[in-house]
C-alpha positions as CSV (number, residue, x, y, z in Angstrom):
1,X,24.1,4.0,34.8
2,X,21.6,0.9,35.6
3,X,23.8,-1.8,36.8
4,X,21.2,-4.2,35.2
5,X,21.2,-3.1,31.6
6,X,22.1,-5.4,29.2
7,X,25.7,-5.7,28.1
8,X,26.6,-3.0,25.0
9,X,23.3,-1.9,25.1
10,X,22.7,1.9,25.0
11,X,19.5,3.3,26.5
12,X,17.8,5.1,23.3
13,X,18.1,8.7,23.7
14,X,14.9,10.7,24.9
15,X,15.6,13.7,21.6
16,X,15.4,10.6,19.5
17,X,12.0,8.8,20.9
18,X,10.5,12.8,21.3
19,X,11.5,13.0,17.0
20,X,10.0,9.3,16.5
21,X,6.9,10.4,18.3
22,X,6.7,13.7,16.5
23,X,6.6,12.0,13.1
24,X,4.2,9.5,14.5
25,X,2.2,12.1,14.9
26,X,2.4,14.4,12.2
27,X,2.1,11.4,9.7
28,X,-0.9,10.7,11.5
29,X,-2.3,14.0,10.9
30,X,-1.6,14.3,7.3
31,X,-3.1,11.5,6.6
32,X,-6.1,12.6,8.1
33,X,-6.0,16.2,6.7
34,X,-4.8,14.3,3.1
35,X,-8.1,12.3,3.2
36,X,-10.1,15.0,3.8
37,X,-9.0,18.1,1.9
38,X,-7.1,15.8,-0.9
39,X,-3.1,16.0,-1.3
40,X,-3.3,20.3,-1.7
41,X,-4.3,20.8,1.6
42,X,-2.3,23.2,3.8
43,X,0.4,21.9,5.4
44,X,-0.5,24.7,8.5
45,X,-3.6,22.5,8.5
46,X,-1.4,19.5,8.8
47,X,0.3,20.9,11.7
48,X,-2.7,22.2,13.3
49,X,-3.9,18.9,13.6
50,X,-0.9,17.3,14.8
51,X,-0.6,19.9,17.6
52,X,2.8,21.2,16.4
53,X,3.9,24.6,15.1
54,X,4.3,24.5,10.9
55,X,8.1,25.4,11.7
56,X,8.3,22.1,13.8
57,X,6.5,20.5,10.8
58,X,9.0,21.3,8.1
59,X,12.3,20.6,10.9
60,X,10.6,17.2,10.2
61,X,10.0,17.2,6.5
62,X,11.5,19.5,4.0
63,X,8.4,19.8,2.0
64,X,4.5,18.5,1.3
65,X,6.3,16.3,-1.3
66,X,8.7,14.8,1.4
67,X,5.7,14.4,3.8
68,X,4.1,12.3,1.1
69,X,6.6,10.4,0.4
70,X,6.9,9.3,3.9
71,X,3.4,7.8,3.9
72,X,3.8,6.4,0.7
73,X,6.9,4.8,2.6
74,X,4.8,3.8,5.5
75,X,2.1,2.3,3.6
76,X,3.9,0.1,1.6
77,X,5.9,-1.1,4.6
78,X,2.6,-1.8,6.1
79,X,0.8,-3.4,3.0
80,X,4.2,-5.5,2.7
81,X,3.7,-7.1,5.8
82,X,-0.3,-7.7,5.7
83,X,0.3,-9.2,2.0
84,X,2.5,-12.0,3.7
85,X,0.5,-12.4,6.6
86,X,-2.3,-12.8,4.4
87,X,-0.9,-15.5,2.3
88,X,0.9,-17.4,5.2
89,X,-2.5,-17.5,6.9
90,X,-4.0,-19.2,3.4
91,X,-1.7,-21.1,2.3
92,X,-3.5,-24.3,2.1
93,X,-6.8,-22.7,0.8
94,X,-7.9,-22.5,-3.4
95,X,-6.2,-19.9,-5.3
96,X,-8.6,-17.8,-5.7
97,X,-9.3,-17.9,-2.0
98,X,-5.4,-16.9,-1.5
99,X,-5.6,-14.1,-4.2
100,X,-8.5,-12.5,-2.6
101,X,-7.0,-12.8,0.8
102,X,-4.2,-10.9,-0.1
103,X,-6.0,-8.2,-2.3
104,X,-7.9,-8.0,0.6
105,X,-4.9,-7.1,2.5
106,X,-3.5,-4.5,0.5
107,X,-6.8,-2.5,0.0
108,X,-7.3,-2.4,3.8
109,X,-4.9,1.2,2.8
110,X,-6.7,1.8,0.1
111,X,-8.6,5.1,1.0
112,X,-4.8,6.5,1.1
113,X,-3.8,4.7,-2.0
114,X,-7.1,5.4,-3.5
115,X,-6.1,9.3,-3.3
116,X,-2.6,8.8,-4.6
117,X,-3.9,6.8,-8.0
118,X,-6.1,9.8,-8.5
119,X,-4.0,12.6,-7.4
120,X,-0.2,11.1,-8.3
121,X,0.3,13.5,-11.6
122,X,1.4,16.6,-8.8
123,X,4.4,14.1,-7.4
124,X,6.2,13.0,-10.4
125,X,8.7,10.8,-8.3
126,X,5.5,8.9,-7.6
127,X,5.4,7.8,-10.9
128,X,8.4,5.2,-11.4
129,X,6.6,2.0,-13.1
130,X,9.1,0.1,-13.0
131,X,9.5,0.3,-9.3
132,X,5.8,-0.2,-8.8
133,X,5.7,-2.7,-11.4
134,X,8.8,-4.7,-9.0
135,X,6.3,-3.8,-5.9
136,X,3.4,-5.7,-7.2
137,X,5.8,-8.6,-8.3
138,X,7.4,-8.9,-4.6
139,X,3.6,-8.8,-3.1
140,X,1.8,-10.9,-5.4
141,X,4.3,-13.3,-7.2
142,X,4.5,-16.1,-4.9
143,X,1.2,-16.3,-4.9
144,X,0.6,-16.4,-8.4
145,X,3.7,-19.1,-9.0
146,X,1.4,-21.2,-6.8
147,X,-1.8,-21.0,-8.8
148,X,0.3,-21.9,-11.8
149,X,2.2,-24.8,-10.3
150,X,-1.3,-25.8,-9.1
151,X,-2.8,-25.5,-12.5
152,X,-5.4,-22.9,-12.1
153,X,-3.1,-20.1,-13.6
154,X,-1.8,-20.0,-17.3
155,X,1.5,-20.0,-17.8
156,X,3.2,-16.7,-17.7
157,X,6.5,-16.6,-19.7
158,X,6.7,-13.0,-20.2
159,X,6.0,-12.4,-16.5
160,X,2.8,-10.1,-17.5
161,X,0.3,-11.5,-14.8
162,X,1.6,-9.0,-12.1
163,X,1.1,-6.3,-14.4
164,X,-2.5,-7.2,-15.5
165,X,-3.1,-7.4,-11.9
166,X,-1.4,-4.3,-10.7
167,X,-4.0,-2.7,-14.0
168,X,-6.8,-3.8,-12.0
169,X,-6.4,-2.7,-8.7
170,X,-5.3,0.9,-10.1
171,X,-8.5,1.2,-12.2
172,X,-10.3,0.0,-9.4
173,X,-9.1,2.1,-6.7
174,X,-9.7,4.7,-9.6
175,X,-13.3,3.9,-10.4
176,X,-13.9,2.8,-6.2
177,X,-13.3,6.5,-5.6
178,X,-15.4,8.4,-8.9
179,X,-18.4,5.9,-8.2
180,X,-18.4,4.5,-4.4
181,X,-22.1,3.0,-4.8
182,X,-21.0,1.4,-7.9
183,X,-18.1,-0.2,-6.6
184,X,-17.6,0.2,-2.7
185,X,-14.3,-0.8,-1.3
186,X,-16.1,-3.9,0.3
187,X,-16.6,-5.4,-3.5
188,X,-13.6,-4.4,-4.5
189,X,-11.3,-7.3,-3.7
190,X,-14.3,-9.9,-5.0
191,X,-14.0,-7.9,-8.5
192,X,-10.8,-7.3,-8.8
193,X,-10.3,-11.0,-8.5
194,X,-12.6,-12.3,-10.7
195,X,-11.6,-9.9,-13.3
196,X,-7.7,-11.0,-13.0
197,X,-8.7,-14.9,-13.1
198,X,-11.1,-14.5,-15.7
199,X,-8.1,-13.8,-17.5
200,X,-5.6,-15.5,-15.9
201,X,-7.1,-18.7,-15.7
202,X,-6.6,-22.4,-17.6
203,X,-8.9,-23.0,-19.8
204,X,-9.3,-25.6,-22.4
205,X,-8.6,-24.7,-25.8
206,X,-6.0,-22.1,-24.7
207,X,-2.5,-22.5,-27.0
């Protein structure tokens, strides 16, 4: 024992970092392989690129849906935590400066997410709208409460901004991917944006 370990504290055990490491890697890989050969690629391909036998691969994940899941999982984690940087790093700027900040943010992932929108109808567990409608509420509602205590957003009694904005950024991380000269992920964010405020937006005469 090291006399000069902290207190209570036990040393993590090396068969848990060698797992951690393991799914680092094979997460890595499937993403990769995902990307490139869409969500029916093989999962020996999978393994093969993470340099681990496709028995190892399922000790790690039951099954390609499992796998998915995971990187779903990791993603959102990830866009989660860019989201709020985003915003806390914009707080004092214009709304729509804000907004695009943080769309910004979550479509840094969206070549992954991009592929899920188009693909999702093979994972039906994928498909819970009410938990991605909750999702898009916890990653863009304080946001939009402060465009409407600002005045630049409409009220929203009915709670339907989220949802309109959520619309947008599937059908353009849909139409992103059919027509990538149309609409490449660099204009993305700007249209999004302007799309949601165009609707979303005070403007006189509005009941």
């Amino acid at each position: 024992m090291n006399p000069h370990s902290p207190s209570g504290r036990k040393p993590q055990r090396l068969k848990q970092r060698l797992r951690e490491a393991a799914d680092t890697a094979i997460l890595e890989a499937a993403e990769a392989v995902l990307l490139e050969r869409g969500l029916e690629a093989p999962m020996e391909a999978i393994a093969a690129r993470a340099g681990v036998a496709v028995g190892t691969l399922y000790n790690h994940f039951r099954d390609r849906q499992a796998l998915v899941a995971a990187l779903l999982a990791h993603h959102r984690a990830q866009s989660q935590a860019e989201v709020e940087a985003a915003a806390a790093r914009t707080a004092g700027e214009p709304v729509r400066a804000q907004l695009l900040a943080v769309v910004q943010a979550l479509l840094s992932r969206g070549a992954f997410l991009s592929l899920l929108v188009k693909q999702n109808e093979q994972f039906p567990a994928m498909r819970r709208r009410s938990e991605v409608r909750a999702r898009t509420v916890k990653l863009f509602g304080p946001v939009l409460e402060r465009g409407r205590r600002a005045g630049a957003l409409a009220d929203d009694p009915d709670g339907l901004q989220p949802v309109a904005l959520h619309g947008l950024l599937r059908a353009f991380f849909t139409l992103s991917a059919d027509e990538p000269r149309r609409f490449p992920g660099t204009r993305v964010a700007e249209v999004v944006v302007d799309a949601f405020l165009v609707g979303a937006s005070v403007r006189k005469g509005r009941a």
